[in-house]
N, C-alpha and C positions, 0 to 999 in steps of 0.2 A: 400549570406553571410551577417549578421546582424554585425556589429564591436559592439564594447562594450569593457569597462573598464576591466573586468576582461576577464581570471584568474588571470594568477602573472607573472612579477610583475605589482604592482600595479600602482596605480595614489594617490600620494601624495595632498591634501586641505588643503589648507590655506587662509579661507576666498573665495573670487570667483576666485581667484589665482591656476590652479593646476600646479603641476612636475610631472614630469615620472620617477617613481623610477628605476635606471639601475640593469641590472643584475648582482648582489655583493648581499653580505652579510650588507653592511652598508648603503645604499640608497643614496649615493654622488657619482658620481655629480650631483645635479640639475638643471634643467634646466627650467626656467616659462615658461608657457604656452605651456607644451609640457604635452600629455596622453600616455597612454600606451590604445592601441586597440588591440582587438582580436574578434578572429571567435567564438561566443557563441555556436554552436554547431559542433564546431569541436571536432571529436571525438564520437559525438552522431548515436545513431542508426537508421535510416532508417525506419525501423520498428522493433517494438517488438522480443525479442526470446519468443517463444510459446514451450511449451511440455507439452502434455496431454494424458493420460492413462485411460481406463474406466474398471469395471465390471460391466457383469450383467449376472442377475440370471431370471429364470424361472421354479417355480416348483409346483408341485400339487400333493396329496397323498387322495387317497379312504380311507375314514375309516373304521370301521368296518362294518357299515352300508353302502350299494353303492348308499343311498341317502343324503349323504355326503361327499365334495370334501374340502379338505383346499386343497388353491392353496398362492402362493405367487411368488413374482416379485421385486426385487430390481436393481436398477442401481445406482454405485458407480462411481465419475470423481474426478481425479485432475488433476488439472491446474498450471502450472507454467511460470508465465511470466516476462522474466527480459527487463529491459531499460533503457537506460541513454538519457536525452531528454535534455540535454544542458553539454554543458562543465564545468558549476563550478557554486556553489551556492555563491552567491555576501554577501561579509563582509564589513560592516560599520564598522572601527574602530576609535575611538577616543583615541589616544597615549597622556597620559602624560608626563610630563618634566622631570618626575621621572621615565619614564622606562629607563635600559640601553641604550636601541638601539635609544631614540628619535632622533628626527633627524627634524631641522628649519633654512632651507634658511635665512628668513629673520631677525637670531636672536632675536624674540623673545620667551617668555619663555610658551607661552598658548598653551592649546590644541592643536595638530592638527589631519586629519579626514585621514585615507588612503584607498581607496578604492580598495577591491583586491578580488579576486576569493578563493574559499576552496580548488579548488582541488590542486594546489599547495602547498599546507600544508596537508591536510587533502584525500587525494586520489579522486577516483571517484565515483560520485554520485549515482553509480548503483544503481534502484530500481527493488526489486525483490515484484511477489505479487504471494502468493498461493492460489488459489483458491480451495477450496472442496465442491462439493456436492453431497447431494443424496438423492434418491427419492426411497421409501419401502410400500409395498402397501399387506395387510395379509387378509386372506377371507376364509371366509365358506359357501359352497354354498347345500344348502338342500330343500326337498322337504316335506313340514312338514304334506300336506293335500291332497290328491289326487288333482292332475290337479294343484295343487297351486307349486310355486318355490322359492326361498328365498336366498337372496344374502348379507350376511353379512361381512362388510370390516371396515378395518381402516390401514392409512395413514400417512405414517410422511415425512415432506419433509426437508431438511437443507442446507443453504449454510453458508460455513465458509470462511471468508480472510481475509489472515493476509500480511500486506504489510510491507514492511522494506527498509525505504532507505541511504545507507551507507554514508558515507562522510561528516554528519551533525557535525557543532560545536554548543556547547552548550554556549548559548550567554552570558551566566552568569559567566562559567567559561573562557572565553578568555577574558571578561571586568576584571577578576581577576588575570588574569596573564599578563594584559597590564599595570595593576596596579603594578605589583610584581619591588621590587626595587632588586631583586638577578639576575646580569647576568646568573645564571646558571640553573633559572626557568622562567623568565620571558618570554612571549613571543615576537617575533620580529617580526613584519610585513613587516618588509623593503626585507626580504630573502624571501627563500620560507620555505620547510621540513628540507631541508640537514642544513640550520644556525640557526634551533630550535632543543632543545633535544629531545628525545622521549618520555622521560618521559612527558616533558609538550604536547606537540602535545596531547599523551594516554590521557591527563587531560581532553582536551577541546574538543577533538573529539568523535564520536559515534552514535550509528545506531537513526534514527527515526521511531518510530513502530505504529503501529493501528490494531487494530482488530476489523472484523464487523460479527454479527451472525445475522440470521434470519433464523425461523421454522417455519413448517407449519406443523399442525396436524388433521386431516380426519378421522370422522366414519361417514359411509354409509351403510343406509337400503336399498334394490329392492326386490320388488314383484312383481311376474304375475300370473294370474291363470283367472278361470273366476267368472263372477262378477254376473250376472245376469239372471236368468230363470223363463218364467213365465207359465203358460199354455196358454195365451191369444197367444203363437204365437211371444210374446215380448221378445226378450235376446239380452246381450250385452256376446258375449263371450269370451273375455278377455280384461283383463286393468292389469295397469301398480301403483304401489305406489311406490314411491323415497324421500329418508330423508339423508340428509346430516347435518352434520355440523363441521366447520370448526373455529379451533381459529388459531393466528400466533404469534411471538414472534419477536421482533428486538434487 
């Protein structure tokens, strides 16, 4: 078990001085040099949830000619995987004098700093990540010359993820509502969710998103046939030619 200040409630700064804010709506009593500790992954998962589903394809049709084959192969995945890897992402707060709820032991009028967990206001930190990929591969495969063979393909590969993880506040707007001089928007640090409204909590909270692409794209040449014939007695009677080329994208 790791102890740590957060989640909630918090630990009250003042100077190298802290208090353990009690559990109330109004952060009194204080008490110096007393914290609030907790189990930072209490709550957390063990390991990942996983779900993943795939298709694939395999197919190939003669054409009119029977020395012609388009063949094709795709493999489609998703991936789903959720986690919560700690109990609560840690808020710096700096409370003015002028919020409702401030709250100074030692009477005086300056900043003070509270240090407290989200998920207590702001829920749990679940992070989901989707993963997609897939890999498609299209070909004609012909015999254009006697004894000669010919393998014509092209490739496309992609992975997609899109990750999202809930419980995030947006730093800009909780500095804006620590500022807020209206008991009935401002936010309180001293509580948790239940002694902020909801409407502010919906202000300051929300999802943190990323999205990552990368492709891969493939056309490929194969020959075989034979190469060489002489009358001396000399032959090489078959070889191989291969041309590939390949761009990607991120």
């Amino acid at each position: 078990m790791m102890a740590c200040t957060v989640p909630g409630p918090g630990t009250l700064f003042i100077g190298n001085q802290t208090y353990a804010i009690p559990k109330n709506s109004n952060g009194t009593p204080l008490t110096a040099g007393t914290t609030n500790l907790y189990d930072n992954f209490q709550g957390s998962y063990v390991t990942p949830g996983d779900e993943r589903w795939s298709v694939f394809s395999k197919e190939s049709q003669r054409l009119m000619a029977d020395d012609l084959l388009l063949h094709f192969e795709g493999l489609y995945t998703r991936r789903k995987v959720t986690d919560i890897n700690k109990a609560a992402l840690p808020l710096v707060m700096s409370v003015p004098s002028t919020n409702p709820y401030y709250v100074n032991p030692t009477g005086g009028t300056g900043n003070v700093t509270v240090l407290a967990g989200s998920s207590p206001f702001f829920g749990s930190t679940l992070n989901e990540n989707r993963i997609d990929t897939g890999n498609f591969s299209l070909g004609l495969s012909m015999s254009p010359f006697e004894q000669w063979s010919a393998d014509v393909t092209a490739g496309y590969a992609f992975e997609i993820q899109h990750v999202v993880q809930h419980g995030v506040a947006d730093p800009i707007a909780l500095n804006a509502s620590l500022n807020d001089t209206d008991p009935a928007t401002a936010f309180n640090p001293f509580g948790d969710a239940a002694s902020n409204s909801s409407a502010t909590l919906a202000s300051i909270t929300g999802e943190s998103t990323a999205r990552f692409v990368s492709k891969l794209r493939t056309v490929g040449l194969t020959t075989t046939g034979p190469v060489l014939h002489s009358r001396w007695q000399f032959r090489v009677d078959s070889g191989a030619l291969s041309i590939e080329y390949r761009t990607s994208t991120q």
